[in-house]
C-alpha positions in Angstrom: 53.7 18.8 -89.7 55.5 21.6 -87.7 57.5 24.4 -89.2 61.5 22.8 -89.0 63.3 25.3 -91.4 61.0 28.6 -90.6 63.4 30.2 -87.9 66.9 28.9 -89.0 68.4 32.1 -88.8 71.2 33.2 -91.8 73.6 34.2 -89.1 74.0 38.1 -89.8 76.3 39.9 -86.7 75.0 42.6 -84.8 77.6 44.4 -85.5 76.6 44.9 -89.3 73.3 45.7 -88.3 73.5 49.3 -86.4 71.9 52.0 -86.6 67.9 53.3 -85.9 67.0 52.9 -89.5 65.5 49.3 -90.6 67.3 48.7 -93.6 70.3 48.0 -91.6 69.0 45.3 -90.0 69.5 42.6 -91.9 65.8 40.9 -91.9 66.0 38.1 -94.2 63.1 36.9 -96.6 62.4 33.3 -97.4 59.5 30.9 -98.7 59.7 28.2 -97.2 57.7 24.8 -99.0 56.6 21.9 -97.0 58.6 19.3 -99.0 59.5 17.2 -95.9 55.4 16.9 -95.6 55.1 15.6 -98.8 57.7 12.6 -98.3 56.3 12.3 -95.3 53.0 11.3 -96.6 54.0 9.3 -99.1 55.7 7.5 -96.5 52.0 6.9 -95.6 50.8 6.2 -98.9 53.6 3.7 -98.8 53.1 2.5 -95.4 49.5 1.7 -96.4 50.7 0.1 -99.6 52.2 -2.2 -97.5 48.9 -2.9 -95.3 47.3 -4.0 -98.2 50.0 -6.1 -99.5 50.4 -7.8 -96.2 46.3 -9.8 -97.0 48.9 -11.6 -99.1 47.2 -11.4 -102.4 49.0 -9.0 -104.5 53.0 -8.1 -104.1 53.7 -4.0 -104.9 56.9 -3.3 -107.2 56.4 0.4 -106.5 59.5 0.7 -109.3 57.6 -0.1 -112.4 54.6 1.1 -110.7 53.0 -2.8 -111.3 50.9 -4.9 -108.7 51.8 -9.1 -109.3 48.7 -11.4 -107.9 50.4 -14.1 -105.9 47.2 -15.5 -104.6 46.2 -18.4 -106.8 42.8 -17.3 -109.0 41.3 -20.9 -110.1 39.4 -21.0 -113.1 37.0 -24.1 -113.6 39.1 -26.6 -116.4 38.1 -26.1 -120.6 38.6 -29.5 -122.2 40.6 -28.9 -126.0 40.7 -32.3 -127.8 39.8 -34.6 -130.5 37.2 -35.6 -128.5 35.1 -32.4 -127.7 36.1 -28.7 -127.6 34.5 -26.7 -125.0 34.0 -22.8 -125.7 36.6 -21.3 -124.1 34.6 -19.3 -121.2 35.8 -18.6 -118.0 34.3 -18.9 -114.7 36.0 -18.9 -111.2 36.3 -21.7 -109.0 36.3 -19.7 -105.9 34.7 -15.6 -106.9 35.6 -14.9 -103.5 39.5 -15.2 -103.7 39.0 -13.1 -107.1 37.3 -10.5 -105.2 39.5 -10.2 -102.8 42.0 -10.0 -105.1 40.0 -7.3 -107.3 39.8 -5.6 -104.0 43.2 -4.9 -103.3 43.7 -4.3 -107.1 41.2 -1.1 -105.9 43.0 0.0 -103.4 46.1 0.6 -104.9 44.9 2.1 -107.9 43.3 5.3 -105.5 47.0 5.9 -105.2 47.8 5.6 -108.9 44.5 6.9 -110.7 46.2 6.2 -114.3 45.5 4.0 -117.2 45.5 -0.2 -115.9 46.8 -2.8 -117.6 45.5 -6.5 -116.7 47.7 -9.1 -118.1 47.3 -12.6 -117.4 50.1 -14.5 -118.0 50.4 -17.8 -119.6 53.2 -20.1 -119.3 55.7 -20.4 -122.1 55.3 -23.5 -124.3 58.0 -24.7 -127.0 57.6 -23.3 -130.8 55.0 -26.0 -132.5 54.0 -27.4 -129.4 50.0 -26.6 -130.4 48.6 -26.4 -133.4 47.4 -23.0 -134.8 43.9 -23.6 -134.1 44.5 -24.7 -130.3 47.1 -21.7 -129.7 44.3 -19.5 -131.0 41.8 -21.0 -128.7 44.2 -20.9 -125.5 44.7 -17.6 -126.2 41.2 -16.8 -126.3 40.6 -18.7 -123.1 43.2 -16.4 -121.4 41.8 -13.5 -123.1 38.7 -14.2 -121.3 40.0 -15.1 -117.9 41.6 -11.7 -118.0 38.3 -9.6 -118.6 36.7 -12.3 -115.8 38.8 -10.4 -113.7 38.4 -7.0 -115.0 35.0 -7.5 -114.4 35.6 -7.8 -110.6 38.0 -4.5 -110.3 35.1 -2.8 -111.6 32.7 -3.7 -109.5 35.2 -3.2 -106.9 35.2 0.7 -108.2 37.8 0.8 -110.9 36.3 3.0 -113.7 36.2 0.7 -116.8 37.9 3.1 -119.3 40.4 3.0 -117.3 41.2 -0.6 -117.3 42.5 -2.8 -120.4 43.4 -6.6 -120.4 46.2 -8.3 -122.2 47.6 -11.5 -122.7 51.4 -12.0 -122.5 53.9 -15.4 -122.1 55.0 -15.4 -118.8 58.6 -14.2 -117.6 60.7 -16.3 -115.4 59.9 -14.3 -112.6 56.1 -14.6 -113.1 54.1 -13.8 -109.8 52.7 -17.7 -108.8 49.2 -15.9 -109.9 49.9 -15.7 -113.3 48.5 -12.3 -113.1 49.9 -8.6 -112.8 48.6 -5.6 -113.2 50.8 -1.9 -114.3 49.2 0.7 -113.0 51.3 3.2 -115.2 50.7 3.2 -118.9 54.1 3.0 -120.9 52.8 6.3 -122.2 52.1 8.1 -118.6 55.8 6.9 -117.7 57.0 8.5 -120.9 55.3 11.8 -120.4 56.1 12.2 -116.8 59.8 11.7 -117.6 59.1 14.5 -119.8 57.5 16.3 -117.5 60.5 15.8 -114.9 63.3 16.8 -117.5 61.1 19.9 -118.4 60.5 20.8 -114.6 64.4 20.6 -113.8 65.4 22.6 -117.1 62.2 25.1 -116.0 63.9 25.8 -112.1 67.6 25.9 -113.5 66.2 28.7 -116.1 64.5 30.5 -112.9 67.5 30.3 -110.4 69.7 31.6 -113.5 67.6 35.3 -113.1 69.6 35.5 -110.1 67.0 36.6 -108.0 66.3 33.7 -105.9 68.1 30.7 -104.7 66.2 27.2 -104.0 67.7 24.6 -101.0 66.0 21.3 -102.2 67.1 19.9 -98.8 65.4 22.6 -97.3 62.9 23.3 -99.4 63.3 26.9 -99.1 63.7 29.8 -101.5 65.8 32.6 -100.4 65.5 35.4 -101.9 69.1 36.7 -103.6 68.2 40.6 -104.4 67.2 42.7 -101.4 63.6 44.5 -101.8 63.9 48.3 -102.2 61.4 48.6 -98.7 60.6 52.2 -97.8 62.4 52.8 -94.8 60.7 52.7 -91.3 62.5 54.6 -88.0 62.3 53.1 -84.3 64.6 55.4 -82.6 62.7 57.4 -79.6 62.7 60.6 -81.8 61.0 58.9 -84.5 59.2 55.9 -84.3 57.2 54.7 -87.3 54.4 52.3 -87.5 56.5 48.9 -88.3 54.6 48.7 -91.7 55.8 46.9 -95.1 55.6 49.1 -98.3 58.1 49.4 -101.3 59.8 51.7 -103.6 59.5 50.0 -107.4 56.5 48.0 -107.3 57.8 46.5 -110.3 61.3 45.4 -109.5 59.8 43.4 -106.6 57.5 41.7 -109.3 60.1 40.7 -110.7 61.3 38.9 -107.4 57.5 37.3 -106.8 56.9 36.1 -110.1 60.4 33.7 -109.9 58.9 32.9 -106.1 55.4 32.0 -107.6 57.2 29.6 -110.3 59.0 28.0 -108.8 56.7 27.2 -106.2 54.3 26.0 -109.3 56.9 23.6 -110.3 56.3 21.8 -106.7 52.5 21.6 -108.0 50.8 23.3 -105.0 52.4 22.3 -102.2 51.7 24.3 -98.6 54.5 27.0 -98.0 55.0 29.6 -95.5 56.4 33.0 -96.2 58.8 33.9 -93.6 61.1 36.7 -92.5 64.3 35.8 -90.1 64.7 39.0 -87.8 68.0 38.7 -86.1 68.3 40.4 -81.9 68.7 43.8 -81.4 70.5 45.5 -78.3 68.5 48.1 -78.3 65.4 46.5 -76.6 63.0 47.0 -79.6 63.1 43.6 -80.4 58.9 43.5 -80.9 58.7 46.3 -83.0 61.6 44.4 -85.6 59.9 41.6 -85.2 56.4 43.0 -86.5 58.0 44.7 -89.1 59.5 41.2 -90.2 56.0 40.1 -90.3 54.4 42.7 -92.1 57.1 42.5 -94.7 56.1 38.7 -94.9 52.7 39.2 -94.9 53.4 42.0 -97.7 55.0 39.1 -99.8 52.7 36.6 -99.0 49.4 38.7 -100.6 51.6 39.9 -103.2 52.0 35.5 -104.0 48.2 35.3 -103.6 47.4 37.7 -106.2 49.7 35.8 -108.6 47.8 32.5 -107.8 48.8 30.5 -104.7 45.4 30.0 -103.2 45.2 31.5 -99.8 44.6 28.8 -97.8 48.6 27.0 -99.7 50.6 30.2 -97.5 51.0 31.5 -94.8 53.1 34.3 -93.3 55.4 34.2 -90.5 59.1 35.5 -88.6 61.1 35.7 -86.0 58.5 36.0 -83.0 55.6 35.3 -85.0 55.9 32.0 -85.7 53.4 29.7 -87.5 52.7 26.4 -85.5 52.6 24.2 -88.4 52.3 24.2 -92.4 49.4 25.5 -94.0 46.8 22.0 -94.1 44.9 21.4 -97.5 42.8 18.3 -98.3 44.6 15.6 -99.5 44.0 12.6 -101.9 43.2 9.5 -100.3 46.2 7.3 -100.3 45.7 2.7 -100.5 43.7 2.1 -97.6 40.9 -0.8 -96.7 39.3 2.3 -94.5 36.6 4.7 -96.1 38.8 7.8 -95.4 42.3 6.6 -96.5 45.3 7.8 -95.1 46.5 11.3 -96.3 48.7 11.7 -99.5 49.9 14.4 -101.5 51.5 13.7 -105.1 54.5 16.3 -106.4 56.3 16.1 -108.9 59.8 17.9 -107.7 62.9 18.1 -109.6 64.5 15.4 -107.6 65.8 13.1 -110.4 
């Protein structure tokens, strides 16, 4: 994705910027996280949720996180009456519709890699209706339909600790396959909730240092206290390399470390450091510009050496700027192809 927020420039007036000496001219320091990336590819992830969904076998409620079969999964008939009881086993009338089934069952869990839960549904029946001994035996034969099909989404590559089966009474709004699958474990929902409320508190405790500021829209992070940079000249009697050092080395620690958090509260997403250098009038436009990006670059290895992994940042401003967000490997989002599309999972502090 190319850089959209990177040069947005905060609007400081020439006229406040005078003078030879640099720190007068208003360069402004920002990290900028590619947030708009990570919707977009779960856009894809989404998009490809609906490929698979589209072979008509399973419908996607991507709210509760649950996959209902539609397609009808025969089993052959089991015969309970005074005549003969059969065991209740259960084999398919037609494997391949199960696979198939099973198949799209794999794709979606490569998107949610969590705790399954197979339930097979049976329909409701009034209160005496069976006696116990039949009850217990057509709950046994839905039991068993229910790990026939767990059998299938592992073969079709769904690990087997990973998948239970369960028999419940079906709803009114039962999928026609008498068959869903919640790829979330109540548990998993419970935690991430958790995780989300302790994420929000986390940022809200960061931004109240008061040394950065975070635009969710945006996804940038300003940076509220100025750095204490050692001053560089550009005037024609003294014209200093346009190089980034600093005064307190641990002030500006202070600054990086809220930077680096906040950014780990985004789990790892690709960010850019970047410096906005407003227009001079004094033609020396180039050498404000490097400085800019040295400064940047100063931040951005300062970052690294706290733990974002080189190849999450880059560094960028005004004249120097990065073609596109830094690119890192992806999981592999639903998808009938070997590859799979690309998807990156966050959690953000977006509600």
């Amino acid at each position: 994705s190319s850089l959209r927020s990177g040069t947005q420039s905060r609007g400081t007036s020439r006229s406040a910027l005078g003078g030879q000496q640099e720190g007068k001219l208003g360069i402004r320091l920002h990290l900028d996280l590619d947030l708009e990336a990570v919707r977009e590819r779960q856009q894809d992830v989404d998009g490809s949720m609906g490929k698979v969904c589209s072979r008509g076998n399973i419908v996607w409620d991507a709210s509760r996180s649950r996959a209902n079969v539609v397609r009808d999964i025969k089993f052959r008939p089991r015969w309970f009456g005074l005549e003969r009881v059969d065991e209740p086993t259960a084999e398919f009338v037609d494997r391949g519709a199960a696979q198939a089934v099973a198949a799209d069952l794999a794709a979606v869990y490569k998107a949610y890699p969590d705790s399954v839960e197979l339930v097979r549904l049976r329909r409701a029946v009034a209160p005496g209706a069976y006696t116990a001994e039949h009850e217990a035996w057509l709950q046994m034969l839905a039991t068993n339909q229910g790990e026939k099909l767990r059998e299938e989404l592992v073969d079709a590559g769904v690990p087997a600790s990973k998948v239970s089966v369960c028999v419940r009474y079906a709803p009114p709004d039962a999928p026609s396959g008498l068959f869903l699958v919640d790829f979330t474990s109540k548990a998993a929902v419970e935690e991430g909730r958790d995780t989300r409320d302790a994420e929000k508190a986390k940022l809200q405790a960061i931004l109240k240092n008061g040394l950065v500021a975070f635009d969710e829209e945006l996804g940038r992070i300003d940076l509220l206290q100025g750095i204490d940079w050692k001053p560089r000249y550009s005037s024609n009697g003294k014209m200093d390399e346009p190089t980034a050092e600093v005064n307190n080395r641990t002030a500006v620690n202070k600054v990086f470390a809220d930077l680096f958090q906040v950014w780990k509260i985004f789990h790892g997403v690709p960010a850019i450091m970047f410096a906005d250098v407003p227009s001079q009038d004094d033609g020396k436009d180039e050498w404000y510009q490097a400085l800019g990006f040295n400064r940047a670059l100063f931040c951005k290895e300062a970052l690294i050496k706290l733990g974002i992994p080189e190849e999450y940042i880059l560094a960028g401003s005004t004249g120097h700027e990065p073609a596109a967000f830094p690119m890192v490997q992806p999981e592999n989002s639903p998808s009938d192809e070997k590859k799979g599309a690309a998807a990156v999972c966050c959690s953000s502090p977006r509600g």
